[in-house]
N, CA, C and O of each residue as an XYZ file, in Angstrom:
224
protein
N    -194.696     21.841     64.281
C    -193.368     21.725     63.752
C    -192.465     22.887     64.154
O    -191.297     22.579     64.391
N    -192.860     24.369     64.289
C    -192.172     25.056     64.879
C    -191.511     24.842     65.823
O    -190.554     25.587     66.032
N    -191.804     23.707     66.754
C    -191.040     23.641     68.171
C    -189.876     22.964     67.857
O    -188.774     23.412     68.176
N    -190.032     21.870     67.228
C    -188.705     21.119     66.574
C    -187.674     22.317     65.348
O    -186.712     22.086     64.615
N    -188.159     23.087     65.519
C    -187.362     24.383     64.170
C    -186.267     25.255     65.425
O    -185.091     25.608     65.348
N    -187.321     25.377     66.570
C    -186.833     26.194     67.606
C    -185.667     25.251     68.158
O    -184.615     25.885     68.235
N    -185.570     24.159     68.491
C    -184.627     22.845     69.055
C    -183.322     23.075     68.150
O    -182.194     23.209     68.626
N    -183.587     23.100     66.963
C    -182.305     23.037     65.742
C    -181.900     24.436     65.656
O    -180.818     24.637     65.105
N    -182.556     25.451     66.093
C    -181.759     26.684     65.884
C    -181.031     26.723     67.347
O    -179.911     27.180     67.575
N    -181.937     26.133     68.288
C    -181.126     26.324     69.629
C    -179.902     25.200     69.582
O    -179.001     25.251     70.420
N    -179.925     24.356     68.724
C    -179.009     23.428     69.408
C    -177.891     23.591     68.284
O    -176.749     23.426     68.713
N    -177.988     23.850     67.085
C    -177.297     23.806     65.906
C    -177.304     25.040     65.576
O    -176.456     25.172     64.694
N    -177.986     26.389     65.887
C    -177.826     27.714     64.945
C    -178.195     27.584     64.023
O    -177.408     27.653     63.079
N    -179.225     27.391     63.848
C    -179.866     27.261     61.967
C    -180.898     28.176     62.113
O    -181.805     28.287     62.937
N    -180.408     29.093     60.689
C    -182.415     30.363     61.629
C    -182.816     29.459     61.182
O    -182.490     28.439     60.574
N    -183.949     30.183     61.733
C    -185.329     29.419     62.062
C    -186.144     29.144     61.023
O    -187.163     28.459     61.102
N    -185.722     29.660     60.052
C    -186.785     29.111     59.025
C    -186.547     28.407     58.259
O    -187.347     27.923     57.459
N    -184.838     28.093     58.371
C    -184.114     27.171     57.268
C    -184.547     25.826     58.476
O    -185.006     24.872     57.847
N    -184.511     25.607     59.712
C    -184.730     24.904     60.460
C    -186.510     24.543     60.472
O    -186.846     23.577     61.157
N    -187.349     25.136     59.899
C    -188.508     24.799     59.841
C    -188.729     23.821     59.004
O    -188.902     22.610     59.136
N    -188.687     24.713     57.915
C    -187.984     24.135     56.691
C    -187.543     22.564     56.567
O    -188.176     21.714     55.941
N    -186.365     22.357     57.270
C    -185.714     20.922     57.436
C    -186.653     20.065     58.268
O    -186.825     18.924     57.839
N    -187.224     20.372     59.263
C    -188.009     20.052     60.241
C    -189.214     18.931     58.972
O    -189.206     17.704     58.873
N    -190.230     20.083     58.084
C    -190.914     19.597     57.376
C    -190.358     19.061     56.071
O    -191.179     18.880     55.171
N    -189.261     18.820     55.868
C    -188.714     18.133     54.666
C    -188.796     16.717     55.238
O    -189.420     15.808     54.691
N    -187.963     16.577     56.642
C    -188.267     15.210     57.302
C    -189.492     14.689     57.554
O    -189.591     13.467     57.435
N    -190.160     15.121     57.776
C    -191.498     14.640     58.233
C    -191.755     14.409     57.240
O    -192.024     13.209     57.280
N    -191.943     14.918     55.756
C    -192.296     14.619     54.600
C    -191.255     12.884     54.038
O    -191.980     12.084     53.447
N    -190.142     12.542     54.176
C    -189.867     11.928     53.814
C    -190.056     10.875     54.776
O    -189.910      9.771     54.252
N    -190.343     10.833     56.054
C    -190.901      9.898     57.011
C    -192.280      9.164     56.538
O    -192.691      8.006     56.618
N    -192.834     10.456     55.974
C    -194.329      9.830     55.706
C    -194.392      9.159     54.713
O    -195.120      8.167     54.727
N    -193.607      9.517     53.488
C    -193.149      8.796     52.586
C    -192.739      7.034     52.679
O    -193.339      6.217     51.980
N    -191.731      6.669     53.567
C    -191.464      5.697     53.658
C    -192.449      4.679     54.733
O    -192.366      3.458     54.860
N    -193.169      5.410     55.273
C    -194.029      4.715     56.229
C    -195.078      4.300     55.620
O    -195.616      3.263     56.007
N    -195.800      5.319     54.093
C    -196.787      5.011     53.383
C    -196.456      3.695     52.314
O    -197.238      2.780     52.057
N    -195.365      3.838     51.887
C    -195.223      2.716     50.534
C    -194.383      1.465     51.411
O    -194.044      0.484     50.750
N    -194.058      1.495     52.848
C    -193.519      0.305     53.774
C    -194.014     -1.004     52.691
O    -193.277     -1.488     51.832
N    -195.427     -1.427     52.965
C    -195.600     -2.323     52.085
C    -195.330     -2.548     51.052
O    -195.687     -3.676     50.713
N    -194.749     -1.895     50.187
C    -194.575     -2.248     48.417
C    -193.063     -2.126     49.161
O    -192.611     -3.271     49.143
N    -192.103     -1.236     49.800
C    -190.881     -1.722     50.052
C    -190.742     -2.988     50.325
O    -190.106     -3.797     49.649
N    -191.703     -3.328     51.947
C    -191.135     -4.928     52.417
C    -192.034     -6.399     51.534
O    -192.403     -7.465     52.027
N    -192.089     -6.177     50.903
C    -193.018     -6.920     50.258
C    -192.578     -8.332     49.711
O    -193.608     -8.190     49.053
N    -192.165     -9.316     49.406
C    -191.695    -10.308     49.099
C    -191.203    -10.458     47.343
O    -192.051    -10.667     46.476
N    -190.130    -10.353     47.113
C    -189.885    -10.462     45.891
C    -189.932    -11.977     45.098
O    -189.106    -12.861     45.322
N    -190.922    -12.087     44.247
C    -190.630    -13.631     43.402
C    -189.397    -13.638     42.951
O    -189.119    -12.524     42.506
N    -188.473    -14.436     42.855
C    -187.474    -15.160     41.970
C    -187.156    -16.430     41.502
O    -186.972    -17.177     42.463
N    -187.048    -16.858     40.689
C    -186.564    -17.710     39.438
C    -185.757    -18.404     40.043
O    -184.792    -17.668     40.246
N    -185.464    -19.878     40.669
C    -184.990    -20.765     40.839
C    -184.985    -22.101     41.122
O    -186.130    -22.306     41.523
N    -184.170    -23.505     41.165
C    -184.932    -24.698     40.904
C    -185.645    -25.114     41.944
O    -185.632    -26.305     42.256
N    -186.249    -24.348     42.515
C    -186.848    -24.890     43.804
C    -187.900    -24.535     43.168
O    -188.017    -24.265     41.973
N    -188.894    -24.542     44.231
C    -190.659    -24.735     43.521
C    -191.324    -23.192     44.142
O    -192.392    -22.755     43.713
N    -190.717    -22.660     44.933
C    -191.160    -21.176     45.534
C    -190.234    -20.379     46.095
O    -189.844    -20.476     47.259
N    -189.820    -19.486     45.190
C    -188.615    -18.845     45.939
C    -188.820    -17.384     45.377
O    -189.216    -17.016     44.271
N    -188.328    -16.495     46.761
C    -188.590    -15.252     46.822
C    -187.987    -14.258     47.765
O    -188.125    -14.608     48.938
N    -187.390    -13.179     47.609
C    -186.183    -12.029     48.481
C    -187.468    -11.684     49.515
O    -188.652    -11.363     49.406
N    -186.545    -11.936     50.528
C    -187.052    -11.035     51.391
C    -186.101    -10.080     52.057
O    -186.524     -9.241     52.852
């Protein structure tokens, strides 16, 4: 992750450790959404006069 810290201070001026920092906040919320994907895309039941209906 340091190398991507080094990219954002070179390209944006962010020291480097506030840029590390951000570096692993993203990755943390990447992993986040990649782990619970399934319970996000998941098919929602709903209530209507049809006989199977559900959000996708």
């Amino acid at each position: 992750m340091p190398q991507f810290g080094k990219i954002m201070t070179t390209e944006m001026g962010k020291p480097l450790k506030s840029a590390i920092a951000e570096v692993q906040k993203c990755a943390l919320v990447c992993r986040y959404y990649a782990e619970n994907a399934p319970m996000f895309l998941a098919d929602t039941p709903t209530s209507t006069d049809a006989s199977t209906s559900f959000l996708r």
